[in-house]
C-alpha positions in Angstrom: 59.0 75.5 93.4 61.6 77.9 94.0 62.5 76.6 97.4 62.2 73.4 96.4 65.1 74.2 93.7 67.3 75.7 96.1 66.7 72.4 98.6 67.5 70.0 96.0 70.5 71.9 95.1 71.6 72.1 98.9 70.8 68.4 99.2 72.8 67.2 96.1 76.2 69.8 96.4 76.2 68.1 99.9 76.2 64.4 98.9 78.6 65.2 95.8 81.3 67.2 98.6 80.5 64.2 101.2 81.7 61.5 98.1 83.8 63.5 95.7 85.9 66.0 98.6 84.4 69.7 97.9 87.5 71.0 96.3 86.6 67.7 93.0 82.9 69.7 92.8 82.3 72.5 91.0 78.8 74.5 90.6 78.7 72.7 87.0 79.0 69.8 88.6 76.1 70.3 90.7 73.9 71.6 87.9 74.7 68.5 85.5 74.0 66.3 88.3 70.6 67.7 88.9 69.8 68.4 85.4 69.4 71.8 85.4 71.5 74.9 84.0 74.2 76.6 85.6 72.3 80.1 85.0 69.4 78.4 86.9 71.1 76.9 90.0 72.9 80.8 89.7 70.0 82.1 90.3 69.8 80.6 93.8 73.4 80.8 94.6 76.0 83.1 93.8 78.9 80.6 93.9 80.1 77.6 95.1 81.4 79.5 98.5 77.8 80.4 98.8 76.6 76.9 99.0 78.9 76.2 101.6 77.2 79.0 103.4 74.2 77.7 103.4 75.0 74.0 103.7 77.4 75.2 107.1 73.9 77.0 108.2 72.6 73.5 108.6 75.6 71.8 110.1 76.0 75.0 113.0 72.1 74.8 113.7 72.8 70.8 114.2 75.8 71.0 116.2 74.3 73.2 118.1 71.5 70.9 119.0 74.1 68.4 119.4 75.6 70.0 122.0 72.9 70.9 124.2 73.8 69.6 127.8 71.1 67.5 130.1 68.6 70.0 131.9 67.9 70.2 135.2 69.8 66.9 136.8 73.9 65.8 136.3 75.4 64.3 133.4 76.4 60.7 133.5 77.9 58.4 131.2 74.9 57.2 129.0 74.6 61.0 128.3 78.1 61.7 127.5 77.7 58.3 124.7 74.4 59.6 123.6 76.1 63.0 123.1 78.9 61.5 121.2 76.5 60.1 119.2 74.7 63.3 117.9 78.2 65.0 117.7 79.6 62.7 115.4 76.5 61.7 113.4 76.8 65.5 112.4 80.6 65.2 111.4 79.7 62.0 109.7 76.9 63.7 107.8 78.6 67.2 107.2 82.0 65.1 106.5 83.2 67.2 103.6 83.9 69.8 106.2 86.0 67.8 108.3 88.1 66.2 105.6 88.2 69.6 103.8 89.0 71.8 106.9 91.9 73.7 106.5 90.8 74.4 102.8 87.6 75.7 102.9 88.3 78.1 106.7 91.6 79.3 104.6 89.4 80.9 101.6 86.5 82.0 103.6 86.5 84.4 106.9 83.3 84.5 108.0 83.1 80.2 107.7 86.2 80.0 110.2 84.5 83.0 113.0 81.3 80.6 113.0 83.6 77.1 112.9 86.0 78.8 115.6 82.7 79.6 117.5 81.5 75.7 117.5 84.9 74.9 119.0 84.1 77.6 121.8 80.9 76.5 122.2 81.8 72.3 122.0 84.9 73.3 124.3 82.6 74.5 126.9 80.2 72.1 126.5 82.8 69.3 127.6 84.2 71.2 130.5 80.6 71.6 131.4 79.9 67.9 131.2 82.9 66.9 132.9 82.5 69.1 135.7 79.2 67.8 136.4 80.6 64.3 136.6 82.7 65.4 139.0 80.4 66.5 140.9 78.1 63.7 140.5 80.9 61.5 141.8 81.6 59.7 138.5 84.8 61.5 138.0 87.7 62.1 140.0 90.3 64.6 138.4 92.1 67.8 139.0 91.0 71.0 137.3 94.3 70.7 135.5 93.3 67.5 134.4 89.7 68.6 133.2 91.3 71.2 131.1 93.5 68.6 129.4 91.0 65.4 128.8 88.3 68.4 127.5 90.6 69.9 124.7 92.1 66.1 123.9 87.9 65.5 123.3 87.6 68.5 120.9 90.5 67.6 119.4 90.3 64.3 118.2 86.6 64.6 117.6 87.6 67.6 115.3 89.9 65.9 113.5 89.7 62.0 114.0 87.9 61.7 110.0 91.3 63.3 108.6 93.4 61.0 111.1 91.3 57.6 110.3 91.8 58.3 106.1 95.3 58.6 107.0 96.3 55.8 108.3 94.1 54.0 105.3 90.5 53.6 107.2 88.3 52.6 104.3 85.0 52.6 106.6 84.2 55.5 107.5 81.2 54.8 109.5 83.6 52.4 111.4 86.0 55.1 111.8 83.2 57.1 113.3 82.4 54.3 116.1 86.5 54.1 116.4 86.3 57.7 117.2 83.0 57.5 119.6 85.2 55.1 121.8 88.7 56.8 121.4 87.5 59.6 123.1 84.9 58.0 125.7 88.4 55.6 127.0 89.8 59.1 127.1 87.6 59.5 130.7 88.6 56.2 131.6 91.6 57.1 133.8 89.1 59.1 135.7 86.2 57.5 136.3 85.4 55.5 139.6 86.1 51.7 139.5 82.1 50.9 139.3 81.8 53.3 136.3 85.2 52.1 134.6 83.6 48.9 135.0 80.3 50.2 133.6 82.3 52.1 130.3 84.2 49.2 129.2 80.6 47.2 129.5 79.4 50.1 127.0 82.3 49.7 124.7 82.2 45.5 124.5 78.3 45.9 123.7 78.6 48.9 121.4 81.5 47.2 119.4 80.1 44.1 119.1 
């Protein structure tokens, strides 16, 4: 029961900081919402800052996963989408992070060593990828280029939710596609006429 407790509170603080923005929520917040005292939900976690915690245990585990390059053979494009995919189904479902950034990695040290570790990790993850489209003959660029198109990636990726709620995006799971395709037409000025051909096939079926 115990661990069923501390699920359900991990489950709920997560879907009230997804709808409400994390900074709106407080830990009696949480506690009304599941019915249950504050001393009790206490007695699983210390504070709000240690529901983060736990909730960003989840979200590095799933990047993580997300990230994981094709084994043993070359990328090509229907990995890179597929990749995408993962990566932003995990900003979509962690989304208070995102739209909270700045504010929750200012008051908590150890949260912004572990995000600034994802951003490693992603960051070489897309160099990786595009490297093995080079070499696979789907991409044509400089290294100077790879460098550039690989942080433009990270960064709009990163920050696309907070760019997409400024400009008045009401939909965020629309924004999310929007964001899926900004950065795939990113590779566009680099890929071989057959797989230019091929991506904007992608993008008609996948927006349509």
């Amino acid at each position: 029961m115990p661990r069923q407790t501390r699920q359900r509170i991990l489950d709920t603080a997560l879907a009230m900081f997804n709808a409400q923005g994390e900074p709106n929520v407080t830990t009696n917040h949480i506690a009304d919402e599941l019915e249950i005292s504050p001393g009790n939900l206490y007695y699983h976690f210390r504070n709000k800052d240690d529901i983060i915690e736990h909730l960003f245990a989840r979200y590095e585990a799933r990047m993580d996963a997300a990230l994981a390059a094709p084994q043993g053979r070359l990328p090509n494009l229907e990995d890179i989408w597929l990749q995408l995919h993962l990566v932003f189904e995990c900003i979509w479902d962690y989304r208070f992070l995102y739209r909270d950034l700045v504010e929750i990695l200012s008051r908590n040290r150890r949260l912004r060593l572990r995000f600034a570790r994802i951003l490693r990790r992603a960051d070489e993850q897309a160099h990786e990828v595009m490297r093995g489209l080079v070499r696979a003959g789907v991409m044509r660029a400089s290294a100077a280029e790879l460098d550039a198109a690989a942080t433009n990636v990270l960064v709009i990726a990163t920050f696309w939710l907070n760019y997409a709620a400024a400009r008045g995006d009401r939909d965020e799971q629309a924004s999310i596609r929007d964001g899926i395709v900004q950065v795939m037409m990113l590779l566009a000025p680099f890929l071989r006429d057959a797989e230019r051909v091929h991506l904007n096939t992608l993008t008609r079926a996948y927006l349509s």
